[in-house]
N, C-alpha and C positions, 0 to 999 in steps of 0.2 A: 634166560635171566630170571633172579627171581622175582622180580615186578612183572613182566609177561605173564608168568605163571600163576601171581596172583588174582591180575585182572581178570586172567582167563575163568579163575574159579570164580570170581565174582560174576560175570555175563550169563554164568550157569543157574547163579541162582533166581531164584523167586524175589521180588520186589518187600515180599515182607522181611524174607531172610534177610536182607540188604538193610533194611530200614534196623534192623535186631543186630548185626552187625556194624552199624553208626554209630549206636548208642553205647555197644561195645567198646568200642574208639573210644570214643568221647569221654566215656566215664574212665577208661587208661589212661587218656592223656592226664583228666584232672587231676589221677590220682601220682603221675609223673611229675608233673609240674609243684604240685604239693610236696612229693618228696624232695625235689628239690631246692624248694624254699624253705625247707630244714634241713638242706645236708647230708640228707639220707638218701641219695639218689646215685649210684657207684655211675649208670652207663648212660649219661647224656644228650649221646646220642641215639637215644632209644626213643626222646621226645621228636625227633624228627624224623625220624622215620614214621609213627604215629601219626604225625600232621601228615604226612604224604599218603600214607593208608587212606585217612579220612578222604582226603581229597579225591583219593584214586574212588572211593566208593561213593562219593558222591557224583563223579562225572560219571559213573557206569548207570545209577538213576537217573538221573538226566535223559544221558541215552535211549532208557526204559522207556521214558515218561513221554520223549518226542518221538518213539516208532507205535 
């Protein structure tokens, strides 16, 4: 699947890379969510898949941060 594949690259990485990768997210999503609130957003569902990225990267910190 491609969610498997991606978490997997994410437990690969470095806690910084992850943390540079959130912010990543974060700043797509806003810029999704904006285009959206003008109209200019063709694939919708691209904002939730986004949200589930974020999440997926932050429970793999998490994980980090408790072993």
């Amino acid at each position: 699947m491609k969610s498997n594949k991606f978490v997997e690259e994410l437990k690969a990485k470095s806690p910084e890379d992850l943390n540079k990768e959130l912010d990543a997210a974060k700043r797509e999503l806003f810029n999704l969510r904006f285009q959206n609130a003008t109209n200019q957003l063709d694939n919708t569902a691209r904002i939730k898949e986004v949200r589930k990225n974020i999440a997926r990267i932050q429970t793999v910190i998490t994980e980090k941060a408790r072993a």
